[in-house]
C-alpha positions as CSV (number, residue, x, y, z in Angstrom):
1,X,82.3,73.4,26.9
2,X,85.2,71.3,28.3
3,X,84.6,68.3,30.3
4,X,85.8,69.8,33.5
5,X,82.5,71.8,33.9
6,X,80.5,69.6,36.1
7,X,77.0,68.5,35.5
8,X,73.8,69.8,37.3
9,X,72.2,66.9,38.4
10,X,72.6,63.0,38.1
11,X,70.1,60.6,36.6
12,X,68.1,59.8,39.7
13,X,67.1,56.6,41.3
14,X,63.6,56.5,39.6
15,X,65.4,56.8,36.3
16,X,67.7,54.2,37.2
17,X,64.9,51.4,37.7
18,X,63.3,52.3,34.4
19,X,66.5,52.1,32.8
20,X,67.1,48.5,33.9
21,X,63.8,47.1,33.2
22,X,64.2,48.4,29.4
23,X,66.9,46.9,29.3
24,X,66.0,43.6,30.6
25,X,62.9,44.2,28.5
26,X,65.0,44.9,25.3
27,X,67.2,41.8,26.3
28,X,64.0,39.0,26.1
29,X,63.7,40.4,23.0
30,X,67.2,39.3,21.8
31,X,68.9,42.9,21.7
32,X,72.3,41.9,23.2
33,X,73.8,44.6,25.6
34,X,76.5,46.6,24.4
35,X,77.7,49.8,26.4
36,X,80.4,51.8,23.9
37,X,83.0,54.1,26.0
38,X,81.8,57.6,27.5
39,X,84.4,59.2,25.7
40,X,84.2,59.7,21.8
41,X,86.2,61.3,19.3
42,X,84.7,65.0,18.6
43,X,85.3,65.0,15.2
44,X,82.5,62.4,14.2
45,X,79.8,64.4,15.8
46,X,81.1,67.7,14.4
47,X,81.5,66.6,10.7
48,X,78.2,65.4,10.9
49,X,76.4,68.0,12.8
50,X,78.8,71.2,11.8
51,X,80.6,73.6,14.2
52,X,77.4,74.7,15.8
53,X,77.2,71.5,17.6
54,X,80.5,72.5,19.9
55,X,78.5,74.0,22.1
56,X,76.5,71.1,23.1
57,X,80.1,68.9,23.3
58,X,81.9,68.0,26.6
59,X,85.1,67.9,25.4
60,X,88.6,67.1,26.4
61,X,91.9,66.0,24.6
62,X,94.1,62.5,24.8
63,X,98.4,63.4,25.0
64,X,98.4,63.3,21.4
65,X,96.3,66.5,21.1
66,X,93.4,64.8,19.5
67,X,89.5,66.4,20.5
68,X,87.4,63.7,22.6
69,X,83.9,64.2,24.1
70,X,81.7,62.4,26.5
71,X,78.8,61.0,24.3
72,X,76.5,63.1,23.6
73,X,74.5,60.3,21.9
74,X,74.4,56.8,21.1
75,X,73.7,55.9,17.2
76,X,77.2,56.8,15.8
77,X,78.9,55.1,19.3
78,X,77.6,51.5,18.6
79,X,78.0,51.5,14.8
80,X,81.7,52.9,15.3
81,X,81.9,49.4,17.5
82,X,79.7,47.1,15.3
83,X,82.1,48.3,12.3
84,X,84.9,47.4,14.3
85,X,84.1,43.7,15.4
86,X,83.9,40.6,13.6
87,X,80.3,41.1,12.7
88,X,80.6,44.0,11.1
89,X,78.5,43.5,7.8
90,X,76.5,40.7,9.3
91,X,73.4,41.0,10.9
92,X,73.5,41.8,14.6
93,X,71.2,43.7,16.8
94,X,72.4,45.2,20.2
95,X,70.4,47.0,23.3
96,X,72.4,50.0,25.4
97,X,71.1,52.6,28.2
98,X,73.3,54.8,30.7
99,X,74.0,58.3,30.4
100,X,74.9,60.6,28.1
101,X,76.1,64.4,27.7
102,X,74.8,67.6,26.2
103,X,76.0,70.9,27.6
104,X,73.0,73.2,27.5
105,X,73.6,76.5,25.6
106,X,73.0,80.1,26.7
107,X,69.7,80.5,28.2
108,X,68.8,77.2,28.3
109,X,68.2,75.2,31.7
110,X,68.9,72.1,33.2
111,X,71.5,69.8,33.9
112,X,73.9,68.1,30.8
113,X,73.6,64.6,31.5
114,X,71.2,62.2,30.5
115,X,69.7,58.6,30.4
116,X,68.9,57.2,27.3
117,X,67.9,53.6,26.4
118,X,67.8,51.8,22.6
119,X,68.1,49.4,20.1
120,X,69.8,49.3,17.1
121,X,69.6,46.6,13.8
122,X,72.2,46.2,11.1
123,X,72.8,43.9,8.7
124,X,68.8,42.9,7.3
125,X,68.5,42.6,4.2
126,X,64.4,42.5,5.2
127,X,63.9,45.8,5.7
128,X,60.3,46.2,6.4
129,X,60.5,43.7,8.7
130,X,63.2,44.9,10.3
131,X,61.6,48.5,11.1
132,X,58.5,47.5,12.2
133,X,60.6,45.4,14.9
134,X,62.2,47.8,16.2
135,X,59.4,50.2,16.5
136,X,57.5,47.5,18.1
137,X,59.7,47.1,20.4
138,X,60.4,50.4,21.3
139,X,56.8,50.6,22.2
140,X,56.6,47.8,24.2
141,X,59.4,48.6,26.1
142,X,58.2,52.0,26.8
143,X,54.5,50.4,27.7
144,X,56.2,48.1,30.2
145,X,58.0,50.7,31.7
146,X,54.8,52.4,32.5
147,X,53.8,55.0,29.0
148,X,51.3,53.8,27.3
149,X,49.1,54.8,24.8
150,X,51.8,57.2,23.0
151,X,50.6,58.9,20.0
152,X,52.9,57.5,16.9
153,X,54.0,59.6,14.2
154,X,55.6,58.1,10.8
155,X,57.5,59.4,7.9
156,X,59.6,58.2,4.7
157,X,62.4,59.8,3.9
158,X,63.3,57.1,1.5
159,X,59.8,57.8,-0.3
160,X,60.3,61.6,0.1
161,X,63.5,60.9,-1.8
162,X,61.9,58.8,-4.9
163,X,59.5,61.8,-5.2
164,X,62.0,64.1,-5.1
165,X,63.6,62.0,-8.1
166,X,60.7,61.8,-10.4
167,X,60.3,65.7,-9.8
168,X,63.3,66.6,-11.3
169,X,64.7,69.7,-9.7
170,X,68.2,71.1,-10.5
171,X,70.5,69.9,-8.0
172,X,71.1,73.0,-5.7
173,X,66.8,73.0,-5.4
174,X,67.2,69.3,-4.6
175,X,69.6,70.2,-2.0
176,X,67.6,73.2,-0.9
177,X,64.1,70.7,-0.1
178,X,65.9,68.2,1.5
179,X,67.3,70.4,3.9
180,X,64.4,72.3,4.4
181,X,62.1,69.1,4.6
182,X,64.7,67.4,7.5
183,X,64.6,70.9,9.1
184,X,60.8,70.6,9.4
185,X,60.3,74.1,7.1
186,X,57.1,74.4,5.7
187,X,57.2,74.3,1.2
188,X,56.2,78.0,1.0
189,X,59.3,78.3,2.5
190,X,61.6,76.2,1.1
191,X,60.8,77.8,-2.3
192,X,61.0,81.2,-1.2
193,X,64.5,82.6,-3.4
194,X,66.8,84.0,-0.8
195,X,67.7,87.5,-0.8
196,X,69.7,88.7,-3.0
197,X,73.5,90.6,-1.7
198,X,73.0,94.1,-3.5
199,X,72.3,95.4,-6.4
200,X,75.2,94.4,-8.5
201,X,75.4,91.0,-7.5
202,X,72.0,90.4,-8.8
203,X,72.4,91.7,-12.2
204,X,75.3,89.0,-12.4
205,X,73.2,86.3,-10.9
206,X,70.2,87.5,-13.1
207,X,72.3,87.3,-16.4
208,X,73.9,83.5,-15.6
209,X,70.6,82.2,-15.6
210,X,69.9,83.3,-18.8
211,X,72.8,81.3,-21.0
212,X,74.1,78.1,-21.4
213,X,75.0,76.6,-17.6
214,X,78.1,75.0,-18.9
215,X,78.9,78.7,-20.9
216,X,78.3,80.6,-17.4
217,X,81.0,78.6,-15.4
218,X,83.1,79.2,-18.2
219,X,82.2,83.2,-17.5
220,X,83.0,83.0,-13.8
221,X,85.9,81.0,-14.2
222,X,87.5,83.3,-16.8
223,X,86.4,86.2,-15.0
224,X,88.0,84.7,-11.8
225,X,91.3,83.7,-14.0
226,X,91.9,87.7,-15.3
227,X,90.9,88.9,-11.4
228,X,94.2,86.9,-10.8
229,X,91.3,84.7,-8.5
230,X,92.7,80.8,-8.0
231,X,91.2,80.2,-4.7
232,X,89.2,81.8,-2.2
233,X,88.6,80.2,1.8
234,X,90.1,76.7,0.2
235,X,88.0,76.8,-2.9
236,X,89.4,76.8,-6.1
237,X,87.8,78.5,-9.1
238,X,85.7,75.9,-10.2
239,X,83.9,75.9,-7.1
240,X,83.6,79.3,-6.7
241,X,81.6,79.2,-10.4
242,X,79.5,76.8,-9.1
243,X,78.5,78.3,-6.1
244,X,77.1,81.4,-8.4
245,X,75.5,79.2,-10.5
246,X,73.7,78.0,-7.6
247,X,72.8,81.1,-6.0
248,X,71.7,82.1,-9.6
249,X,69.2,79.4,-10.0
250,X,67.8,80.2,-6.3
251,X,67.6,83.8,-6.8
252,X,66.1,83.6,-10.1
253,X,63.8,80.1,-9.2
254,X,65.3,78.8,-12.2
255,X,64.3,75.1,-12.8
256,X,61.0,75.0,-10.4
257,X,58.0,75.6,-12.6
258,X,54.9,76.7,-10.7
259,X,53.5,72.6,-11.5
260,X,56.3,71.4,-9.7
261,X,56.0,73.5,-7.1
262,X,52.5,72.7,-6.4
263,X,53.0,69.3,-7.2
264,X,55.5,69.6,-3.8
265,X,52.9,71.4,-1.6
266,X,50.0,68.3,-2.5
267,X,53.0,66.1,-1.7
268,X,53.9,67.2,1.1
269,X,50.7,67.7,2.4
270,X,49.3,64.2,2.5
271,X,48.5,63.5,6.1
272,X,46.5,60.2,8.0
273,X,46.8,56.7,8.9
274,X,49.0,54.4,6.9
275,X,46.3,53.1,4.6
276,X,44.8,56.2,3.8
277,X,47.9,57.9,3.0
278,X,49.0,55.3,0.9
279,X,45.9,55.8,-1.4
280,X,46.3,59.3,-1.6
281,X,49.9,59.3,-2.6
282,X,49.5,56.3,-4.9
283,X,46.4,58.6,-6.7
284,X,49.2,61.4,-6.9
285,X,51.7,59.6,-8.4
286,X,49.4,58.4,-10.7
287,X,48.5,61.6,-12.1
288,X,51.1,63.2,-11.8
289,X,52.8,60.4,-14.1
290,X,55.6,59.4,-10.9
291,X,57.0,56.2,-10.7
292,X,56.7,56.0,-6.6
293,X,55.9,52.1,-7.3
294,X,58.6,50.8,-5.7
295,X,58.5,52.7,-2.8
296,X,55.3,52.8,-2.1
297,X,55.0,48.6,-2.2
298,X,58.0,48.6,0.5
299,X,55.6,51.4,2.3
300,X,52.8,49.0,2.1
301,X,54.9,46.5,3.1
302,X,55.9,47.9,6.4
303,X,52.7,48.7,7.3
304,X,51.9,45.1,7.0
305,X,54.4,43.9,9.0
306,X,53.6,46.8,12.2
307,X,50.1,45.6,12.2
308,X,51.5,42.0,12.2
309,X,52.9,42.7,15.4
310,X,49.9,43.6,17.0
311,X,49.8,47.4,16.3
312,X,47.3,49.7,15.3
313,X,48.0,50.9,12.3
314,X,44.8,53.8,12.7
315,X,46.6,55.2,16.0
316,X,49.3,55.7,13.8
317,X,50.2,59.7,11.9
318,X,51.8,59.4,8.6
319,X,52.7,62.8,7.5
320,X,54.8,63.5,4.4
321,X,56.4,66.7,5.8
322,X,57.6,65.0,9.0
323,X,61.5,64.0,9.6
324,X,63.9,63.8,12.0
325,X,66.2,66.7,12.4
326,X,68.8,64.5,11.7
327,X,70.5,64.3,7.9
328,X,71.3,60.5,8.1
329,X,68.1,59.1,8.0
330,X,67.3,57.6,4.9
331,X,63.9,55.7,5.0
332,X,61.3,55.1,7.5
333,X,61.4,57.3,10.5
334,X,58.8,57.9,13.7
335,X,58.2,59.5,17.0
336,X,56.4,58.7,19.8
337,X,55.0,60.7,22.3
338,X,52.1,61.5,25.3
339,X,49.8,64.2,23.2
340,X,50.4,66.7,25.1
341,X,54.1,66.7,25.3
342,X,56.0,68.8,23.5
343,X,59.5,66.2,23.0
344,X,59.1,62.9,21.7
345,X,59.5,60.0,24.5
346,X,60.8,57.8,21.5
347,X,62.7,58.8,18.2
348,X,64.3,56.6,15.5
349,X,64.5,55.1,11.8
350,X,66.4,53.9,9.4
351,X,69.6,55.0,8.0
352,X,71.0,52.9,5.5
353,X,74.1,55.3,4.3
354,X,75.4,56.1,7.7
355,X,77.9,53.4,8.3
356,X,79.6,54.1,4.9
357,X,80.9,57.5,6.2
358,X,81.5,55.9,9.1
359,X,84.1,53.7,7.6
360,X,81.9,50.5,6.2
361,X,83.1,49.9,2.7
362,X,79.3,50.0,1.3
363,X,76.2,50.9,2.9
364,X,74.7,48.5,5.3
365,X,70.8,48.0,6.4
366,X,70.8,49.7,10.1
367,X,67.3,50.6,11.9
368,X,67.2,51.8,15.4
369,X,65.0,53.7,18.0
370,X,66.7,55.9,21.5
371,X,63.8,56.2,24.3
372,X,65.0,59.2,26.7
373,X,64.2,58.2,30.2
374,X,63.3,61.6,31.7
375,X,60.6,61.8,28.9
376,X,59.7,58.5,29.7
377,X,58.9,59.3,33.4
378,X,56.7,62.5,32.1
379,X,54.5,60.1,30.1
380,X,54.3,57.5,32.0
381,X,52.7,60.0,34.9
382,X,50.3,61.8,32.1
383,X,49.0,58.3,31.2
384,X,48.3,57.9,34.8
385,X,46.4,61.2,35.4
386,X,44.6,60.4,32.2
């Protein structure tokens, strides 16, 4: 959508007061105030959230041709800033709120702008520390502003990626759970094989998986070579073989033995508060002879640290299967919300690798939380009529 189709409606003035006092809330909590610019470059949102995401884009173009958007979030905005100030790589920890801009697609309703409030830490080396901060203060921001009692749901990606490592998939099944695990798709699913494209087709991806992998890409690639093949929609050969061997080893569910695969459904199927959780998973590992030490210590550790702050850790959901449906995230991750809503009033977690495609020259510690004001407003009337 370009940016000269108006929006429907305007943040209004109720949104407006609870937008200030989280921010003056997030501010006696040492968050210094940083508002990056309403318009963004589109290509940072689009490499990052593919093609699809147009549709949800404001956009516009400078004299120079080059795609810009209003904001359609705030995560990438600030770290684009903290990378390019003198702090960048030292620790630093910044509040913003105001609007931002998501065209609603066909069918949808309401209005494309929005007010959004958050915090965002980079630079800790403490981790643990660090993310129990800022989901403490998310909360207590979102208490002051009037929602309390908000029902707290955790996850790990950084653990679901240490189990991932110790089970030892080939790396197109790899692929294939992570996505499906951030795209909230249950395991039956993941591990269902796609369908096949015809008859023919199969018999070739049925007789790669049966030889050497290294002798199979040889095949295609050979094959390609007396085709007269060198490149097809920008790939060269090479790739091309290796995209066959892939959808060979999915067809067939090569490399995923029926232990593994249940090993993944008990996995991914631990569910309760932090402490009981932690048991479970830590008896898992155990049998299933995983070394999850590491990360289940820093989980441990976290927990510590929330409850330090005064939070219930038994109020608190850790599920294995949850995530955020967004691909950076790369450790802790949460939600909060009133229990009967359907959207999340508050969503955030870590994501370590982020600023290195963003420029950084090495990954850099970064935690943050977004509350979304409208939600905000919704809970803060259920907790009332509670």
């Amino acid at each position: 959508m370009r940016v000269t189709a108006a929006t429907d409606k305007a943040p209004d003035r109720q949104g407006s007061d609870r937008l200030a006092a989280l921010l003056a809330h997030f501010e006696r909590e040492g968050f210094a105030r940083h508002e990056p610019k309403l318009l963004q470059p589109a290509s940072v949102f689009l490499d990052r959230s593919g093609e699809d995401f147009r549709g949800h884009l404001y956009l516009t173009a400078d004299a120079s041709g080059a795609e810009l958007c209003l904001r359609p979030e705030y995560t990438i905005p600030v770290c684009l800033d903290y990378l390019a100030s003198a702090q960048a790589g030292a620790a630093a920890s910044f509040a913003y709120g105001g609007s931002i801009f998501r065209a609603p697609l066909h069918g949808e309703t309401g209005g494309g702008e929005f007010l959004q409030a958050g915090i965002e830490s980079f630079g800790r080396e403490d981790r643990e520390a660090a993310d129990a901060e800022i989901l403490g203060a998310a909360l207590d921001a979102a208490a002051a502003a009037g929602a309390r009692g908000l029902a707290v749901r955790i996850g790990d990606a950084g653990l679901v990626g240490a189990f991932l490592d110790g089970l030892d998939l080939p790396p197109v099944w790899r692929r294939r759970v992570e996505t499906g695990h951030a795209r909230g798709q249950s395991v039956a699913d993941i591990f269902t094989p796609p369908p096949r494209n015809g008859v023919e087709q199969a018999g070739v991806l049925a007789a790669l998986t049966k030889v050497d992998p290294a002798d199979a890409r040889r095949l295609v690639e050979d094959l390609l070579s007396i085709a007269g093949i060198t490149a097809v929609g920008g790939r060269s050969a090479a790739e091309i073989a290796e995209r066959f061997l892939d959808q060979a080893t999915l067809a067939e569910g090569a490399g995923v033995s029926s232990e593994k695969r249940a090993l993944a459904e008990a996995f991914f199927a631990i569910e309760g508060a932090p402490d009981i959780a932690s048991a479970a998973l830590r008896k898992l590992a155990e049998d299933a002879k995983l070394n999850l030490t590491a990360a289940l210590d820093s989980f441990d550790t976290r927990a510590s640290f929330i409850a330090a702050r005064g939070l219930n850790l038994d109020d608190m959901i850790f599920s294995a299967s949850f995530a955020r449906h967004l691909d950076y995230y790369s450790g802790f991750v949460f939600e909060a919300r009133h229990a009967a809503a359907r959207e999340p009033v508050i969503g955030g977690g870590r994501y370590d690798r982020l600023l290195r495609t963003l420029g950084a020259t090495s990954d850099i510690p970064a935690v943050g939380a977004a509350i979304w004001i409208d939600r905000l407003d919704s809970a803060a009337r259920a907790g009332v009529a509670a």
